[in-house]
C-alpha positions, 0 to 999 in steps of 0.5 A: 307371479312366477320369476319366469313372468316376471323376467319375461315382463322386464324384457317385454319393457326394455323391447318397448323402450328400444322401438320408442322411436317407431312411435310417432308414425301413424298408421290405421288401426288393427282390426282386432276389437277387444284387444287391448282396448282403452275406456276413459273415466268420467271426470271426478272418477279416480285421476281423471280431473280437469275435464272440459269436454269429451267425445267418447266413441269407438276404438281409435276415435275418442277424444278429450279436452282437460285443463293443464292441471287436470290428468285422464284416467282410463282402463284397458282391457287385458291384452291377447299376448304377454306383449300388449302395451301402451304408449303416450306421447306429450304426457306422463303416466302418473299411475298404475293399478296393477304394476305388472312389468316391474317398472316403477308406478310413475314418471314414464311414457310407456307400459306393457300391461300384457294379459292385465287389465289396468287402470292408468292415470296420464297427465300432460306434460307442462306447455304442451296442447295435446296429448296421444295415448296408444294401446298396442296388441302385440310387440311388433305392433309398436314396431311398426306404429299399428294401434289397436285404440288411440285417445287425444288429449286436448290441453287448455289452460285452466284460466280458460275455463268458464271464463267468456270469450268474445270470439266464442260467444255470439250475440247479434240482432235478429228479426224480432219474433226468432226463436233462441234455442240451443238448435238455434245458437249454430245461426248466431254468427256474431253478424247482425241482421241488417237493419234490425237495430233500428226499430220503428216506432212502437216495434220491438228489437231482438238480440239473440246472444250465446255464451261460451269460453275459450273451449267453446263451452257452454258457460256455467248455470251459476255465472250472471248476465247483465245487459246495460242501456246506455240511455234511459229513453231505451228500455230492455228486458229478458222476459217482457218485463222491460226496465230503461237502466240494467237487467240481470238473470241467472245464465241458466240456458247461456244462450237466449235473447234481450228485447229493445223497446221504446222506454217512452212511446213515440219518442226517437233515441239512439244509444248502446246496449252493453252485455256483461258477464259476472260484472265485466262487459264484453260486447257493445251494441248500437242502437236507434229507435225511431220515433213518430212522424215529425217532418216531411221533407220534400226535394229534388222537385222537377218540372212536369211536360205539358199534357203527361199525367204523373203515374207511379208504375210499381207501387214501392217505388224509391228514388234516392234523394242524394242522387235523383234523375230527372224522370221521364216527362212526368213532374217528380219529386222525392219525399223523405218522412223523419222522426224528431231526431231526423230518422229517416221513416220508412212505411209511412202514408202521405198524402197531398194537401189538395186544397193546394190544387189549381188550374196547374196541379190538379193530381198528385200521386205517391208511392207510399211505403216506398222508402226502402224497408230493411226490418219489420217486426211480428204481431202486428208490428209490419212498419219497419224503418227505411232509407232514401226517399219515396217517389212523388209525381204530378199530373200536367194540363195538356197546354198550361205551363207554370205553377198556377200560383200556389205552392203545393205541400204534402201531409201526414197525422202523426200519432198525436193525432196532429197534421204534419205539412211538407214543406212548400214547394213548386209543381211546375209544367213546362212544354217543348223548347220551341227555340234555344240559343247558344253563347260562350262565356268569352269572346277572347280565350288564351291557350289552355283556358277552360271554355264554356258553352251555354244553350238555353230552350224556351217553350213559345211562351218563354218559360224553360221547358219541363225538366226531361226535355233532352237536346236530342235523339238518337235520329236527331244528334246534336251538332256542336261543330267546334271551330278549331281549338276547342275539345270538349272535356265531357262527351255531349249525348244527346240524351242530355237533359235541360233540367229546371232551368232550361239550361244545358252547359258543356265545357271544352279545352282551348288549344294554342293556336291563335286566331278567329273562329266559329262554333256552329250549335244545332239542335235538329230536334227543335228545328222548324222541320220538326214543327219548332221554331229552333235553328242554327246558332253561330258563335263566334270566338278567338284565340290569342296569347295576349302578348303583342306580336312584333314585326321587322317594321317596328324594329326598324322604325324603332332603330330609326327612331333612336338614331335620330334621338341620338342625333338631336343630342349631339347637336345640343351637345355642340351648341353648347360647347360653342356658346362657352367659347 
């Protein structure tokens, strides 16, 4: 290389140098493809060591993960002019192949490589998380921050690399039967399926798992993964082979699924599904296997009306036995089936005891499978487990009320081949109240008590009426007249239910104002106009403070009173002195 090259290099440096602080501004690449171009090598080729990752694309557009200890080799093509250079920024170059513009080989951030092709080593700086290198065509290209080709450098510690990390790896449960695959791990969103940890008896459960470090890189071939049931009641497997303690395999895939099942058949358990990765736990699951039928539970059992035929509109109906309304005229009852540990049981077929029938109950009807179904297997395995209860209903004779005498119960055959009974229970009917009366729980109140009012139906024959009997209509309002100082606490509505006990209660706030009044309760909807013997109730009731009142009377009795008591002193007073005399 002549002098005259040589001096033009240093100066072309030093010009670099001074528009250094043009660096940092960013604009749209030059359109000059061929020039000054910049081609990373793979990791392990020359400098480049420390790969975690990268995207390598076209002019201005490539990308790289390295460790902080690692550094990136690329190659640039020779430039169109004596002035094509290249910049980095959060590294440093470490070395140069052809040093052609006599600056030393190392410890810079900038180099004009001109009409040379080089190849250059960068490695980051310490504490930081990014580096950009630049390739430049011409000097004023720098000046006004114009590249021809661009890297970006991520930087990770190299503590992160290979290692799991919880908030990058997935593992959820899935319906069983879903295929794991490396298309497939983007849908592992560390978010459960719901329900699918609970498997019903003699189904199988699914978790599907993915396993990344920090990088988000797939962890390596040679790492291993252990999966741990917490109970020996509850058996896991890789492959179909199932074992109740701890399995273990090669990450060849870092991505597939460990399957739940029961360790012994029929048998309920609950307990924990721990992974490990090389020996440490990371992630815990919870799970319940549902064991066979062991108990039926029947409640929230109400009265049916009179000559209404207890029917089931949808098949799967539900209600929930924490909160059930009394239904329409028909007599209901919810049903909730449980295993051994006392799961609830969804998909099972119970029936009546009919032997239990009488002149009362002659049909009972139940929506089987109606407990709420959240999980169902494949192959076969359709029973899934369920929440709330099934719906039950029962048919009324059109005119005989009461239970016929005989409890009624429902029943199942588990899997053991054994007859499981319900409790017992009374299926009542009930007709029409004919009449009601009306009470307060007190005759006297003092201002600010809590009162309370009492309306009782009964059928003709003096039995409580079926459970939906309602006070009123919307053409029939109920007339609860308050006497003075009475304000209800709840809104009265006439679609108020007497319930099982033929008893509807409202309660009401008394004012201050003292003395005697009346309530007047009327049920239009049982009165004699509409074919019933009910009427009218007056009730009466009065407000007193409970201290006596006092009148200018009385204290003027009282002033008259102690006068002459003050009287008849004076007078012993003076007996007395003149019986010493």
């Amino acid at each position: 290389m002549s002098n005259k090259t040589m001096k033009q290099r240093i100066a072309l440096v030093a010009a670099s140098a001074l528009t250094a602080g043009f660096l940092s501004v960013v604009s749209a690449p030059a359109a000059n493809a061929g020039a000054a171009d910049l081609t990373i090598a793979a990791n392990g080729v020359g400098g480049s060591i420390g790969f975690v990752s990268a995207v390598v694309t076209t002019d201005s557009a490539q990308t790289v993960t390295i460790t902080s200890d690692g550094g990136v080799q690329f190659a640039t093509t020779a430039g169109t002019n004596l002035a094509s250079s290249i910049t980095v920024t959060g590294g440093t170059i470490s070395s140069v192949s052809d040093v052609t513009d006599g600056a030393p080989n190392a410890a810079r951030t900038s180099l004009v490589f001109g009409d040379v092709a080089v190849t250059v080593v960068v490695k980051p700086n310490a504490g930081v998380t990014s580096m950009v290198i630049k390739a430049f065509t011409a000097l004023a290209d720098v000046a006004t921050g114009t590249f021809n080709d661009k890297i970006t450098v991520s930087v990770v510690a190299a503590t992160t690399v290979g290692a799991i990390s919880t908030s990058k790896s997935e593992t959820n449960w899935v319906a069983y039967g879903t295929s794991i695959s490396s298309s497939a791990v983007a849908d592992l969103t560390n978010v459960d399926v719901d329900g699918a940890n609970i498997i019903a008896n003699g189904a199988v459960g699914q978790i599907g798992y993915s396993l990344n470090d920090g990088n988000d890189i797939a962890l390596p071939a040679s790492g291993v993964l252990s999966v741990v049931s917490s109970n020996p009641l509850i058996a896991v497997s890789f492959d179909g082979v199932f074992a109740n303690t701890e399995i273990a395999k090669a990450n060849t895939t870092a991505y597939g699924q460990v399957y739940v099942l029961q360790a012994v058949a029929n048998t309920p358990a609950s307990g924990t599904i721990t992974f490990k990765y090389n020996g440490t736990a990371y992630v815990t699951k919870s799970v319940t296997m549902q064991g066979d039928i062991a108990s039926i539970v029947v409640s929230d059992i109400y009265s049916g009306k009179t000559g209404v035929s207890g029917t089931i509109a949808t098949a799967g109906s539900a209600i929930d036995a924490t909160a059930a309304a009394v239904l329409a005229d028909a007599g209901s009852f919810s049903v909730v089936a449980k295993d051994a540990a006392g799961n609830v049981l969804g998909g099972k077929t119970v029936a009546a005891d009919t032997t239990r029938y009488n002149n009362v109950v002659s049909a009972i009807t139940l929506a089987n499978s109606g407990a709420t179904i959240k999980f169902s297997g494949t192959a076969g395995l359709t029973a899934g487990p369920g929440t709330g209860s099934l719906l039950g209903t029962f048919s009324c004779p059109t005119s005989t009320e009461g239970t016929g005498g005989t409890k009624q119960r429902l029943k199942i055959t588990n899997a053991a081949l054994v007859t499981i009974y319900s409790n017992e229970f009374d299926a009542t009917c009930g007709g029409s109240p004919s009449a009601y009366t009306a009470s307060l729980d007190k005759a006297s109140y003092v201002p600010g008590d809590i009162a309370t009012l009492t309306i009782t139906a009964k059928t003709s024959t003096g039995k409580a009426p079926y459970s939906a009997a309602t006070t009123g209509t919307a053409t029939t309002a109920v007339g609860i007249t308050q006497g003075s100082q009475m304000t209800p606490v709840t809104a009265i509505a006439v679609t108020d239910k007497f319930g099982n006990t033929g008893v509807v209660t409202y309660k009401f706030v008394v004012g201050t104002t003292e003395g005697s009044y009346n309530m007047i309760v009327d049920l239009p909807k049982w009165s004699v106009a509409n074919g019933y013997s009910g009427a009218a109730q007056t009730v009466k009731y009065s407000v007193a403070s409970g201290t006596a009142t006092v009148t200018n009377a009385d204290v003027l009795k009282s002033i008259v009173a102690l006068i002459a008591s003050i009287n008849k002193q004076i007078q012993a007073l003076q007996a007395l002195i003149l019986k010493k005399k």
